[in-house]
KOLZA-703333 format. One record per atom (N, C-alpha, C): residue in three letters; x, y, z. Coordinates in steps of 0.001 Angstrom, whole numbers, plus 524288, in hexadecimal, padded with zeros to 5 digits. Example, Ala and Ser with C-alpha at 12.3 -4.5 7.8 and 13.67 -1.06 7.14 Angstrom:
<pts>
ALA833867E9C681E78/ALA8300C7EE6C81E78/ALA833907F31C81E78/SER832327F73681BA8/SER835667FBDC81BE4/SER832648001E81EBE/
</pts>
This chain:
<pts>
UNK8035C7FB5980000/UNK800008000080000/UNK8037B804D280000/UNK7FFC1807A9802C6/UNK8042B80EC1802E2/UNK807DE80F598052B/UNK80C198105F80650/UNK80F498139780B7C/UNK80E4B8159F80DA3/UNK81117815C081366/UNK80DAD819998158D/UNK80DF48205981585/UNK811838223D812ED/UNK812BD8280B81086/UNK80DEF8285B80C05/UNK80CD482546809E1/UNK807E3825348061A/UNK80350825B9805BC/UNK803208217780A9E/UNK7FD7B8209180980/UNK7F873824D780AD1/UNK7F74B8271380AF4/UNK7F18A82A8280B80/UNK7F36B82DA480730/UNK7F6DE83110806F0/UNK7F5FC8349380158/UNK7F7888316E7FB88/UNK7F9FA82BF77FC8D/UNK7F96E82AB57F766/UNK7F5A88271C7F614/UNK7F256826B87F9E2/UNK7ECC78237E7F8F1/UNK7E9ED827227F562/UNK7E9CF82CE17F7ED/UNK7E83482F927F433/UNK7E88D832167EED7/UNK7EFC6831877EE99/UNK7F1588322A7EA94/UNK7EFB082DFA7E62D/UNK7F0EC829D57E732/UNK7EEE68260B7E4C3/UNK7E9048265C7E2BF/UNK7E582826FF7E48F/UNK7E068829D87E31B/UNK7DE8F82CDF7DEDC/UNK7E23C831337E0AB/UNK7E4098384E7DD60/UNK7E4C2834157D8A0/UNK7EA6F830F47D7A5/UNK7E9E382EDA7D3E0/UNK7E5EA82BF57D0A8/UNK7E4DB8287B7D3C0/UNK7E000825A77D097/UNK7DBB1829887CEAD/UNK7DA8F82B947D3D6/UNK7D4A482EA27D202/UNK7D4988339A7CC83/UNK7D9F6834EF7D028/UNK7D98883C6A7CB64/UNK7DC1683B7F7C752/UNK7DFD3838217C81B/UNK7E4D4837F87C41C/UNK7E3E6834117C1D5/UNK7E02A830027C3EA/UNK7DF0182BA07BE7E/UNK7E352826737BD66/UNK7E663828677C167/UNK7EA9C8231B7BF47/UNK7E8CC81E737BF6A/UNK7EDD281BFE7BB41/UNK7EC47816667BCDC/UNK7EBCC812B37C275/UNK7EBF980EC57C1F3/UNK7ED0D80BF17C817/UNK7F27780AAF7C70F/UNK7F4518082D7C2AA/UNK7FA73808A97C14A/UNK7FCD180C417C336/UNK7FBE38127C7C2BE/UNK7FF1E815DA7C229/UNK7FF15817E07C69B/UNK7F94C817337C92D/UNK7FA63818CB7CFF7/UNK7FC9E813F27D421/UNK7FC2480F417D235/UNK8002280B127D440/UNK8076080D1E7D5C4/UNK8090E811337CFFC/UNK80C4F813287CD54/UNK80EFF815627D237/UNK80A2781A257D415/UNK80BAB81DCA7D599/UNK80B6A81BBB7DCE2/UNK808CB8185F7DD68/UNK80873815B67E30A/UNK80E7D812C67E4D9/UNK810AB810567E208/UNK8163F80E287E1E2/UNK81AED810997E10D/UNK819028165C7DEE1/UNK81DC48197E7DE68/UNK81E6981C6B7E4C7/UNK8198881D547E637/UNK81883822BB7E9D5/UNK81A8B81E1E7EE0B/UNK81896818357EFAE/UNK81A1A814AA7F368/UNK81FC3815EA7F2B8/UNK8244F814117EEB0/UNK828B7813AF7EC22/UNK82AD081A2F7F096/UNK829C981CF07F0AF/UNK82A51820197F323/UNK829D3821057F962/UNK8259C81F397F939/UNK823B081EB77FFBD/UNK8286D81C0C802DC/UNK82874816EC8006C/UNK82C2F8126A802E7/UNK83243814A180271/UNK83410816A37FEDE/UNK83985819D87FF1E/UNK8396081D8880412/UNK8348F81FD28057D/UNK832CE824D5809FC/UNK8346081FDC81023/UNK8312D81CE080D5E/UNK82F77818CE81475/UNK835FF81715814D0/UNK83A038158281022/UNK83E4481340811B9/UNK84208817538128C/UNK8418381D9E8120F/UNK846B58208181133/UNK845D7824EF814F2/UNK840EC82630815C3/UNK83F3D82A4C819D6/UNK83B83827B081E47/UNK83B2C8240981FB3/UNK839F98228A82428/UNK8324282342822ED/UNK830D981F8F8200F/UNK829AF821CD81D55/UNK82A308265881E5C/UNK82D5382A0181CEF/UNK82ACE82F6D81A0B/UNK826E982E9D815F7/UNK8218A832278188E/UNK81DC8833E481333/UNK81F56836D080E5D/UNK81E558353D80A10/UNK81EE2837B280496/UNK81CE683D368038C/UNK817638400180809/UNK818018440280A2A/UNK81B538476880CF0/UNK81E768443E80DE5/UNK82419846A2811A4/UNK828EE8485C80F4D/UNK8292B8464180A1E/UNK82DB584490808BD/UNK82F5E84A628052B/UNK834AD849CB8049F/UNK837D684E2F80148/UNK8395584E257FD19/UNK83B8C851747FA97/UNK83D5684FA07F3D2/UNK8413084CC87F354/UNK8458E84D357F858/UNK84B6884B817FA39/UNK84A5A8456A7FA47/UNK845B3844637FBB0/UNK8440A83DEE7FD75/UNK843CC83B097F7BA/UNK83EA783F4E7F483/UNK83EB183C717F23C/UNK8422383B6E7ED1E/UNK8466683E187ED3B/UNK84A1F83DA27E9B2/UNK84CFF839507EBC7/UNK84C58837D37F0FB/UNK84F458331D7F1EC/UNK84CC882E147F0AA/UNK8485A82ECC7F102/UNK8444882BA77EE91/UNK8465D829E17E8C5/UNK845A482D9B7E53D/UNK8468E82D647E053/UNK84E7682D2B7DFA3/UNK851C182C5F7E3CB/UNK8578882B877E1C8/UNK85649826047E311/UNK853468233A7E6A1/UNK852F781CCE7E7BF/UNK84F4881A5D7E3C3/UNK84C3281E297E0B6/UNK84B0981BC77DC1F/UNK84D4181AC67D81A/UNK8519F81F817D7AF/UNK8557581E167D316/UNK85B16819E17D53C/UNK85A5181A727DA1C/UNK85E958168D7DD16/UNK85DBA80F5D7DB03/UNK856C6810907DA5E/UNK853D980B1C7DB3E/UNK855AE809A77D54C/UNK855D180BC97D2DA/UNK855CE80B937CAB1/UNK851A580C697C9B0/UNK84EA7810897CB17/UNK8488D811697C86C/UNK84C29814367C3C1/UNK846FD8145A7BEC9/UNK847FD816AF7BA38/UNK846E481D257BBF1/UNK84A34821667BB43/UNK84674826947BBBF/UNK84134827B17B9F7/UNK83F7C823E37B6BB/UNK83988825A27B527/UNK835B8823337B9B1/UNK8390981D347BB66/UNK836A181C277BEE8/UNK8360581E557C482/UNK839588209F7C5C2/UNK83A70825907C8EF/UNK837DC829027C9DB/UNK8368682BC17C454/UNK832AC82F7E7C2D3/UNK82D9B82E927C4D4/UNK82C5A82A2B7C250/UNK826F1829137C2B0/UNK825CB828F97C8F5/UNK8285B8248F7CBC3/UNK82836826BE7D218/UNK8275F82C737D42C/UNK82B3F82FE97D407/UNK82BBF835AA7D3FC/UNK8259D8372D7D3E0/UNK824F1835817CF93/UNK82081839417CD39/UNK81C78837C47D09F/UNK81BB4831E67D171/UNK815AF830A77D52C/UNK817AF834517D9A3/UNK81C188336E7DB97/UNK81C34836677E09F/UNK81ACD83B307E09C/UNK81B4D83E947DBDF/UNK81C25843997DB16/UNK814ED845F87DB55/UNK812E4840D17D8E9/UNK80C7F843127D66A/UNK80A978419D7DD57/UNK80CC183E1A7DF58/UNK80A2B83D8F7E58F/UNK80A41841727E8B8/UNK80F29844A47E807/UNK80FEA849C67EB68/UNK80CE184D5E7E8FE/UNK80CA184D2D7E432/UNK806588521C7E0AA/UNK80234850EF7E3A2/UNK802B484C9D7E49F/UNK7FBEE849F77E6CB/UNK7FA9F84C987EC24/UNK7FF1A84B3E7F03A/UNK7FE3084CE27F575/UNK7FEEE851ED7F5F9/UNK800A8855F57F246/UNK8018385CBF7F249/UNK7FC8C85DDD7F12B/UNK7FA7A85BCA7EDBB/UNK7F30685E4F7EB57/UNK7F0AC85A2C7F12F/UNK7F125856907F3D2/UNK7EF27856957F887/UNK7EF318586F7FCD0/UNK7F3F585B6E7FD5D/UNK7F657860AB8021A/UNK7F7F785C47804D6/UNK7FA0C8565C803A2/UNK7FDF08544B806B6/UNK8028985797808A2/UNK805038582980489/UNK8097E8595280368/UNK80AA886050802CD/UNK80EA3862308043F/UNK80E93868598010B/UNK810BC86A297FBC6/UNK8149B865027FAF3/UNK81A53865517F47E/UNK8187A85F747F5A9/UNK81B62860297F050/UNK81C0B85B937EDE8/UNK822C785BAA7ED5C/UNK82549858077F096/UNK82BA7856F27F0F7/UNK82C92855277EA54/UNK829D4854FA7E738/UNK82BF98539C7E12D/UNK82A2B857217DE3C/UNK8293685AA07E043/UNK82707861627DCC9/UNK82BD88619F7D86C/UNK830C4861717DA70/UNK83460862C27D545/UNK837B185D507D4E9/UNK8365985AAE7D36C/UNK8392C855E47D351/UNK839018558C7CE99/UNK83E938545F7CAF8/UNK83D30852587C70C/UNK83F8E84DE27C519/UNK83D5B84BFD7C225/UNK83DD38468C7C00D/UNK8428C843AE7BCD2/UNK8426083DCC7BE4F/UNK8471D83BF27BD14/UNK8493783B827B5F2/UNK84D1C83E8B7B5A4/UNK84B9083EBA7AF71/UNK84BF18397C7ABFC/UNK848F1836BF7A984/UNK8476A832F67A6E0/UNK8498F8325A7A1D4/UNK84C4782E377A07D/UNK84EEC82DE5798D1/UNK84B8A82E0979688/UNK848308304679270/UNK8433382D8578F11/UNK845768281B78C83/UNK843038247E78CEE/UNK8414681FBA78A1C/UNK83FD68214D783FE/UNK8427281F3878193/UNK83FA581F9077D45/UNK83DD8818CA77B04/UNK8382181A4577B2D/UNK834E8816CD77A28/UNK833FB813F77756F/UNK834B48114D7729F/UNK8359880F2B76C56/UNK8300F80D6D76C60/UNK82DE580E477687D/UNK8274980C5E76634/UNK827318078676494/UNK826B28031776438/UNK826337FFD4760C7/UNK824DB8005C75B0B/UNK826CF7FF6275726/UNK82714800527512B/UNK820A37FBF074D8E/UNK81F7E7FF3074BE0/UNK81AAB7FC8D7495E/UNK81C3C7F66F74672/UNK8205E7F567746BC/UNK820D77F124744FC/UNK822057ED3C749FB/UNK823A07EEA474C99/UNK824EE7EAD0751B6/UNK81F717EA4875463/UNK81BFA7ED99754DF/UNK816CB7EC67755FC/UNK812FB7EA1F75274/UNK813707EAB474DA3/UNK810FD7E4CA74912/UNK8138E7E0CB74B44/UNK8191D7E0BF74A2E/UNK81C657DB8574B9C/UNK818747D863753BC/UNK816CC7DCAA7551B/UNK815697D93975954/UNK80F247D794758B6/UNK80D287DB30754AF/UNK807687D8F0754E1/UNK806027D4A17532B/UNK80BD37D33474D7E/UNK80CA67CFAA749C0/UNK80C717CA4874D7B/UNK80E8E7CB1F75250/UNK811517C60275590/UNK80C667C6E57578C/UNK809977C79C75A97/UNK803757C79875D1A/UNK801A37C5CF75A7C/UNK801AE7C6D275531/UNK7FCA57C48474F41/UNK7FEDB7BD9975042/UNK8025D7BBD974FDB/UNK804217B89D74E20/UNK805687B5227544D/UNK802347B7D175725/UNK8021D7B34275AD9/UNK7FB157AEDB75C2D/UNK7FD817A9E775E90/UNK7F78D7A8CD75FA7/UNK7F4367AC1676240/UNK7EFBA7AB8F75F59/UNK7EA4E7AE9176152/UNK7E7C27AD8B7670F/UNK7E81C7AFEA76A7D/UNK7E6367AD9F76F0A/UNK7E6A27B35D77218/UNK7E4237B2147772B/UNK7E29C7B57D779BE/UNK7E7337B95677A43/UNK7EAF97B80D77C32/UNK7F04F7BEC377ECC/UNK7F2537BF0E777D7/UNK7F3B47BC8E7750B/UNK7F52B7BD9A76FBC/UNK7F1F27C30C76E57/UNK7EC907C12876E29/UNK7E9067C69D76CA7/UNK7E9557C9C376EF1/UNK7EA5D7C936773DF/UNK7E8EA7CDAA77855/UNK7EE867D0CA77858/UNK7F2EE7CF277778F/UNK7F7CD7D16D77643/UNK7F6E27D4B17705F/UNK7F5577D12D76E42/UNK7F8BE7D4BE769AD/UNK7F34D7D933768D2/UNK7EE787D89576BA8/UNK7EBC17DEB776CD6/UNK7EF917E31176E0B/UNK7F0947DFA37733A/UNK7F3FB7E48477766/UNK7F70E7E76C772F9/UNK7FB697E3EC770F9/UNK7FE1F7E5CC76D90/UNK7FBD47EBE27690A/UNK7F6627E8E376732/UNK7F3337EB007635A/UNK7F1237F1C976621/UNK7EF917EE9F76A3E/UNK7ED177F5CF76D72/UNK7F21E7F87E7700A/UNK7F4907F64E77186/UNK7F9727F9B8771EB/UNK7FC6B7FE6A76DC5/UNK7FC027FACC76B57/UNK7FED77FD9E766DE/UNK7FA01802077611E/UNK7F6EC8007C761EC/UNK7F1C4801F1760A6/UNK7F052807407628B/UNK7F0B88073A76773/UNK7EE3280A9676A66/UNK7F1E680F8476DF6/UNK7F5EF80BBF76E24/UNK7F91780FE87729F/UNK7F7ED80FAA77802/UNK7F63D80ADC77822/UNK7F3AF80B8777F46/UNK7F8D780914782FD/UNK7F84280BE5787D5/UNK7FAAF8096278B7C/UNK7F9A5804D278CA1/UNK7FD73802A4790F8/UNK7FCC47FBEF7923D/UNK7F8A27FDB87960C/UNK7F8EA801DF799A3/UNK7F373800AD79D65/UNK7ED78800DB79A6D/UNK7EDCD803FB796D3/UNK7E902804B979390/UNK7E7158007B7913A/UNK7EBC17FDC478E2D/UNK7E8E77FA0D78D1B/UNK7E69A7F41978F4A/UNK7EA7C7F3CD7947B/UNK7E77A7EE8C798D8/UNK7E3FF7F2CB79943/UNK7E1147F60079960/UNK7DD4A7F7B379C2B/UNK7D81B7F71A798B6/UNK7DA077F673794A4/UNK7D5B27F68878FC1/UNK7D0B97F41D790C7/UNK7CAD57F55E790BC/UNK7C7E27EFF4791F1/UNK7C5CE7EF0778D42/UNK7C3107EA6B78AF4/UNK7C0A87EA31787E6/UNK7BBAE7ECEB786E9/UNK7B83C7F0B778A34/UNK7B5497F4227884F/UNK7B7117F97278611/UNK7BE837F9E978719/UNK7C1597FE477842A/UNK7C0177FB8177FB8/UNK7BFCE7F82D77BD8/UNK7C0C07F6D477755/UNK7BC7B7F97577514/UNK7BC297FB87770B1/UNK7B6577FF5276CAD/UNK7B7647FD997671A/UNK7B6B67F7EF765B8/UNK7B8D67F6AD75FE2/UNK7B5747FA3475D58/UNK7AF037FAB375F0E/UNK7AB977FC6375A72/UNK7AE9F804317584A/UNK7B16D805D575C64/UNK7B37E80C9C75D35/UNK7B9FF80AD3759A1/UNK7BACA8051475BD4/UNK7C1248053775ACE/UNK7C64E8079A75CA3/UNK7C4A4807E0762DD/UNK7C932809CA76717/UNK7C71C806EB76BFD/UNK7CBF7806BA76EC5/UNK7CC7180551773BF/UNK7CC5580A6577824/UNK7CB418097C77D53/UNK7C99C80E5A780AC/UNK7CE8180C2678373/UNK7D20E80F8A78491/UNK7D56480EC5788B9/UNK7D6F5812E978D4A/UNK7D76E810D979265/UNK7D69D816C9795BC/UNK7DDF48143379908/UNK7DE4881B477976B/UNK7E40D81BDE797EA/UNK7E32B81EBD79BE4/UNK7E8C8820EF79D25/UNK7EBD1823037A359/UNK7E6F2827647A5CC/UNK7E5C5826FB7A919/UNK7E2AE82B527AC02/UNK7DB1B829267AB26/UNK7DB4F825077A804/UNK7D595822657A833/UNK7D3E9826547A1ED/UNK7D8758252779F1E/UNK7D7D182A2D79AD1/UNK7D6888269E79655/UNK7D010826677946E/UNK7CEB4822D678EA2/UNK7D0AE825A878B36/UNK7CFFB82150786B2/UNK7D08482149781E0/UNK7D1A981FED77DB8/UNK7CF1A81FF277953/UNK7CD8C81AF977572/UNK7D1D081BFD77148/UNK7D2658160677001/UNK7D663816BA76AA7/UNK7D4FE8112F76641/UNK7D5FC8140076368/UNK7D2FA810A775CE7/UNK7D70180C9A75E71/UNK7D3BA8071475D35/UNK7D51F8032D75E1B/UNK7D6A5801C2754C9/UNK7DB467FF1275419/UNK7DB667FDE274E7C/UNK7D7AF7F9A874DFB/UNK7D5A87F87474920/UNK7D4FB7F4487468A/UNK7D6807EEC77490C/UNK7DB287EE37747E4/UNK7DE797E89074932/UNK7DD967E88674EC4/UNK7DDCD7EC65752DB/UNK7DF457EC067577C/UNK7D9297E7A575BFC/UNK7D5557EAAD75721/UNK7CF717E988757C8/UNK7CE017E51F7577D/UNK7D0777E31775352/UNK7D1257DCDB7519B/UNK7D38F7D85775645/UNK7D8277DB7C75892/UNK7DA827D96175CA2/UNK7D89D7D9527613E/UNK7D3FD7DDBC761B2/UNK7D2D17DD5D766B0/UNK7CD9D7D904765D4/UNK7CA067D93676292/UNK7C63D7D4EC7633B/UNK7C8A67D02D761B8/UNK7CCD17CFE476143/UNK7CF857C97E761D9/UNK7CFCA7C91E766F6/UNK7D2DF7CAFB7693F/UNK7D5307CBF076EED/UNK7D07F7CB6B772B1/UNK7CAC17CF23771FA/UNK7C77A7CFB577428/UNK7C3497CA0177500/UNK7C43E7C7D276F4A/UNK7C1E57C40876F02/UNK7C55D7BDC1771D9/UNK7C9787BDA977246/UNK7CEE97BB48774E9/UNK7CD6B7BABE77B97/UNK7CB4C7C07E77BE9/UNK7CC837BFF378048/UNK7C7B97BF8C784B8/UNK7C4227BE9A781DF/UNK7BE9A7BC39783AB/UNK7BFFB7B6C2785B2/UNK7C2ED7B6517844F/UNK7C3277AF9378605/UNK7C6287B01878B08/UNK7C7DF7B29178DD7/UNK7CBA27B331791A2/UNK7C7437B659794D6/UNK7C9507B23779ABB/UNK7C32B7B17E79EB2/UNK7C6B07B8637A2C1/UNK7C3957BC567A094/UNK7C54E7BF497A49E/UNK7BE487C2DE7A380/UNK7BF357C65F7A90E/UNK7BB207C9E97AADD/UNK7BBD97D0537A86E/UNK7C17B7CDD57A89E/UNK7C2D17D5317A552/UNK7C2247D8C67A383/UNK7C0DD7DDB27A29D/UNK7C0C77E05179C65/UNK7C3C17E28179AA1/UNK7C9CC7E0DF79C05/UNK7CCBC7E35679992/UNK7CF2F7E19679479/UNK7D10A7E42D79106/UNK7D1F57E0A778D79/UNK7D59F7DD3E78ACD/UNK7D9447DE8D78E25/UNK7DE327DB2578DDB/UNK7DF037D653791C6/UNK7DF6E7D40C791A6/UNK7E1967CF007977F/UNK7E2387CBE5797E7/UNK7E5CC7C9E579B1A/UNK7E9787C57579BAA/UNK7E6EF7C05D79910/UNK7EAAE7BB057982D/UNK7E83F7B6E3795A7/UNK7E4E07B52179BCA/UNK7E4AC7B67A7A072/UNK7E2927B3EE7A3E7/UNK7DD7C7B79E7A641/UNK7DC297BD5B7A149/UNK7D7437C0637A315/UNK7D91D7C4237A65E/UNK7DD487C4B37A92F/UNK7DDB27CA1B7AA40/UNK7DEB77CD927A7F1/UNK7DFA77D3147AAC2/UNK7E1497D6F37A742/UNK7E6097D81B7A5A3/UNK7E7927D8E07A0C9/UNK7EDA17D99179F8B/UNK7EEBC7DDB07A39E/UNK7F5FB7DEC67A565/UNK7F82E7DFC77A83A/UNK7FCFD7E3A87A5E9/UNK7FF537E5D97A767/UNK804877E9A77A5DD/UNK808C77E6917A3BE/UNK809FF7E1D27A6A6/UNK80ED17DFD37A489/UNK80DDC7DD5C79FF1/UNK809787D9AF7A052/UNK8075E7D6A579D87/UNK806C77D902796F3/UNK804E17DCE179680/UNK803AB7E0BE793BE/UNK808F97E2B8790D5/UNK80CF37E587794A1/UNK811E97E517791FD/UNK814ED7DEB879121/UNK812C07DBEE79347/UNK815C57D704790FA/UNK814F77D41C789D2/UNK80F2C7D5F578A29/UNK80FA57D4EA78548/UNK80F6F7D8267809B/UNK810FC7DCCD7824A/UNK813CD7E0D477F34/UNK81A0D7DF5477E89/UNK81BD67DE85782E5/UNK823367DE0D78306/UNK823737D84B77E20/UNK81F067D582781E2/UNK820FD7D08777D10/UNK821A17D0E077813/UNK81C2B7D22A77480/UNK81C9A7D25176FA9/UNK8208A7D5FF76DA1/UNK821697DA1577078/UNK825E27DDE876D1E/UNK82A1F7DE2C76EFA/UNK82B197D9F277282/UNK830EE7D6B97706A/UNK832DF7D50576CE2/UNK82F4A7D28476A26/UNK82EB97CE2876575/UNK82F517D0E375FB4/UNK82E1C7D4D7762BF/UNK82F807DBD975D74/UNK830ED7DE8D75E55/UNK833FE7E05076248/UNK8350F7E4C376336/UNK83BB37E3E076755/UNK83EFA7E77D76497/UNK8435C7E7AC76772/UNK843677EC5176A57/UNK83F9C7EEBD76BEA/UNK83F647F2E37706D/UNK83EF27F1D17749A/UNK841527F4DA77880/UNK843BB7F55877E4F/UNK83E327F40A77FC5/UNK83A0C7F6EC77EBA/UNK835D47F9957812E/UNK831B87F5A077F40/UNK82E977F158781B4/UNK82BFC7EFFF77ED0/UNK825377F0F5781D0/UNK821687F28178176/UNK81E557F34C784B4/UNK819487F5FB78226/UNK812C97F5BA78542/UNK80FB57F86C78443/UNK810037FDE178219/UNK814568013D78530/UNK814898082B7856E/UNK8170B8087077ECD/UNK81B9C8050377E58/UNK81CBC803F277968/UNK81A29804C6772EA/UNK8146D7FEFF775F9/UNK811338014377121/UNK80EA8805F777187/UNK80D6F806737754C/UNK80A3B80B4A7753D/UNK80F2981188771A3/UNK812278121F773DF/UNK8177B8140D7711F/UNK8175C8126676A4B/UNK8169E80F9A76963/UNK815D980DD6763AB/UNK8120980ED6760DA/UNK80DC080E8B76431/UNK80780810EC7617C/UNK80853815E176254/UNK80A8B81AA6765E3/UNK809E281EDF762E2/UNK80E6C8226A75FBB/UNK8124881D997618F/UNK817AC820BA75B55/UNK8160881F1F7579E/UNK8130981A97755A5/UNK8110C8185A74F8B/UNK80C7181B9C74DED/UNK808A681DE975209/UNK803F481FE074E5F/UNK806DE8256F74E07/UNK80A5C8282F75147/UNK80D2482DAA74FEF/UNK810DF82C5774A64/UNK8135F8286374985/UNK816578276074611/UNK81409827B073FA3/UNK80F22826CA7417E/UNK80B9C8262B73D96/UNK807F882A7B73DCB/UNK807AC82FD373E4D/UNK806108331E73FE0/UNK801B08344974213/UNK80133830C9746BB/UNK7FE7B834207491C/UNK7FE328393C74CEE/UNK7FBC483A3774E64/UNK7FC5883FD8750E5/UNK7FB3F83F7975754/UNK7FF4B843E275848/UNK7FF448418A75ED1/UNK7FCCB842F8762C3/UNK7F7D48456576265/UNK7F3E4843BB76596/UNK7F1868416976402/UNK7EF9B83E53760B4/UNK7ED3C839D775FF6/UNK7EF678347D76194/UNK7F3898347C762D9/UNK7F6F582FEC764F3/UNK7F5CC830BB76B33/UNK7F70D836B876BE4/UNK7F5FB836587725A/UNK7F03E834A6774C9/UNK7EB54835FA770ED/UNK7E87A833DC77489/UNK7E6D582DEC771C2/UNK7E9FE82BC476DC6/UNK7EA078256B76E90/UNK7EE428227577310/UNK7F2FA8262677523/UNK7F56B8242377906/UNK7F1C88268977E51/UNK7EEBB8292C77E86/UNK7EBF282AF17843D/UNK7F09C82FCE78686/UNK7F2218313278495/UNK7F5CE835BA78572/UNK7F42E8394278987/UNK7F5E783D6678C9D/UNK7F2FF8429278EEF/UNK7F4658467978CAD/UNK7F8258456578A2F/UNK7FB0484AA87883F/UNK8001484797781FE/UNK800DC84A1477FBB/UNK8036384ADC77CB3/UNK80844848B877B38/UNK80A4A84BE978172/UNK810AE84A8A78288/UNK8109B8467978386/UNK80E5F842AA7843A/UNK80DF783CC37869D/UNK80EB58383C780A5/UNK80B3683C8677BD2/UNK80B4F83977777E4/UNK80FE583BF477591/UNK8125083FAE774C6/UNK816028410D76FC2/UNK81B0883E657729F/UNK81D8483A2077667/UNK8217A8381077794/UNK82239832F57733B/UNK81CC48317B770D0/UNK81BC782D6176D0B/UNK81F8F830E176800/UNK81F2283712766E0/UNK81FC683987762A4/UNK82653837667629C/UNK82896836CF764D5/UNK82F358376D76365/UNK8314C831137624F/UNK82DAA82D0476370/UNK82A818295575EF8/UNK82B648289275984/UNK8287D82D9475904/UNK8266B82DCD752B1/UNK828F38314275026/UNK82DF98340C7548E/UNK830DB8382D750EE/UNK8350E8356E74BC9/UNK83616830E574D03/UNK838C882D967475D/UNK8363082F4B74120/UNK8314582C6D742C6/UNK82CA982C2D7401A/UNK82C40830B173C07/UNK82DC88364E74047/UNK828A583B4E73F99/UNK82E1F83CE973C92/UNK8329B83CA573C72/UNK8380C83CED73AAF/UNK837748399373507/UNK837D283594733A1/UNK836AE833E872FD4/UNK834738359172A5C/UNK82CC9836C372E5C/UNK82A5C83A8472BAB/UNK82C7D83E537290A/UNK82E348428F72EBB/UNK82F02847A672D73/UNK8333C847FB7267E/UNK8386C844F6727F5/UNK83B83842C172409/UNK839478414471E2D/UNK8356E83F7971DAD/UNK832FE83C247185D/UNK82F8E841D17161E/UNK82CF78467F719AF/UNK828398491B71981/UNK82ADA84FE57181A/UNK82F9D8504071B19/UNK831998568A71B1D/UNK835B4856DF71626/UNK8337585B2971347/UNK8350985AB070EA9/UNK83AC085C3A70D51/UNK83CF785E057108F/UNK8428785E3371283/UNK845DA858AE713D8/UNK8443E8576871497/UNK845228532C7171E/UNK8469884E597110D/UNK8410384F4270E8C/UNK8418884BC0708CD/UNK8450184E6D70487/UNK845988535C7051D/UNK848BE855E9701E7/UNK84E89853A27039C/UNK85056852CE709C2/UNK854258525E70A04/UNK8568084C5B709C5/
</pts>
């Protein structure tokens, strides 16, 4: 359960989250293990000092035994930050008077650069799905595969999918993203085909469910599970570091920009809030938009 530096104002915090802020249960799980992660450094180094008590001096010691521990700085970060939004929480409650992380700033991070999967390494895996026996996870994989890459959805979005999201007669799926945030996206042709295989597959499998993905034993698909049979098949194609759900999703919107589409229309097929969230896909497609530019500027053909 809580600590005891915790517990009554982060019962409520926890709340604030769910109720106003909408999070997930994932993400406030997130923020319950970071703020503990903290507590317990307090109970072993200051004698249970409260997290109300504490100084900026502390918690930089906090954060040198995190980098002592080998956390990644992002992982670092992310700690920081729950702690940081907990002390917002108890200042708008008149717990607190400051917030000890008012000027704190953050651990600076390398960008990753993320590689898309190439339209041919994703045929090459649908090719191997086609060409396996027909049976229940065969179909139900090479969907995943199909709406993944289709759609742009996250891995939580799509275990979450139920079968009354499905609208063949409209031709989109309803999916509710971060903050309880809907919204529909055109399902293709082929993908439609796959799902009343799948749909029809999976009538035979004794569960109560409505969700629409799940295990060969009727439960509901799971996180790992989900990336497991993503890592698998694009092994089998793919010599990238990175093999994973976020991946395809990364691939569905450098291929429809590559192919011009326009970028708010991508953001609200990725569920975007803003903009800046989608144009990190753009440097992606700057090869691409280079190419173009090259074949199209008449300077360019002159020279």
């Amino acid at each position: 359960m809580y600590t005891n530096g915790f517990f009554m104002p982060i019962y409520s915090f926890l709340n604030y989250l769910e109720l106003e802020k909408k999070y997930s249960k994932h993400t406030i799980t997130a923020y319950l293990n970071d703020l503990n992660s903290f507590q317990l450094f307090c109970d072993n180094e200051y004698d249970n000092q409260s997290v109300v008590e504490v100084n900026y001096s502390q918690i930089r010691n906090w954060i040198v035994s995190l980098v002592e521990a080998g956390l990644s700085n992002s992982s670092i970060n992310r700690k920081v930050s729950s702690l940081k939004s907990y002390y917002k929480f108890l200042q708008k409650t008149k717990e607190i008077e400051s917030n000890p992380l008012i000027k704190h700033k953050a651990l600076k991070v390398a960008k990753q650069v993320q590689l898309p999967f190439s339209e041919k390494e994703i045929i090459n895996v649908l090719n191997l799905l086609e060409e396996e026996e027909v049976n229940f996870e065969s179909l139900r994989n090479k969907l995943i595969v199909e709406l993944f890459y289709s759609t742009g959805v996250r891995r939580s979005e799509l275990i979450n999918i139920k079968i009354k999201d499905i609208d063949l007669a409209n031709e989109t799926v309803k999916v509710v993203g971060k903050r309880n945030k809907e919204r529909y996206i055109p399902l293709l042709k082929s993908v439609q085909k796959s799902l009343i295989k799948y749909i029809e597959e999976r009538e035979g499998i004794n569960t109560n469910l409505s969700y629409l993905f799940l295990t060969k034993k009727g439960k509901i698909m799971y996180d790992t599970l989900v990336y497991r049979v993503i890592n698998n098949y694009f092994s089998k194609v793919s010599s990238k570091v990175k093999k994973s759900p976020h991946i395809i999703r990364h691939s569905f919107a450098t291929h429809l920009l590559n192919e011009g589409a326009d970028l708010n229309s991508v953001k609200e097929l990725l569920g975007h809030s803003s903009l800046a969230s989608t144009q990190i896909y753009t440097h992606s497609s700057l090869g691409k938009l280079k190419e173009v530019y090259n074949q199209a500027h008449p300077r360019s053909q002159k020279n």
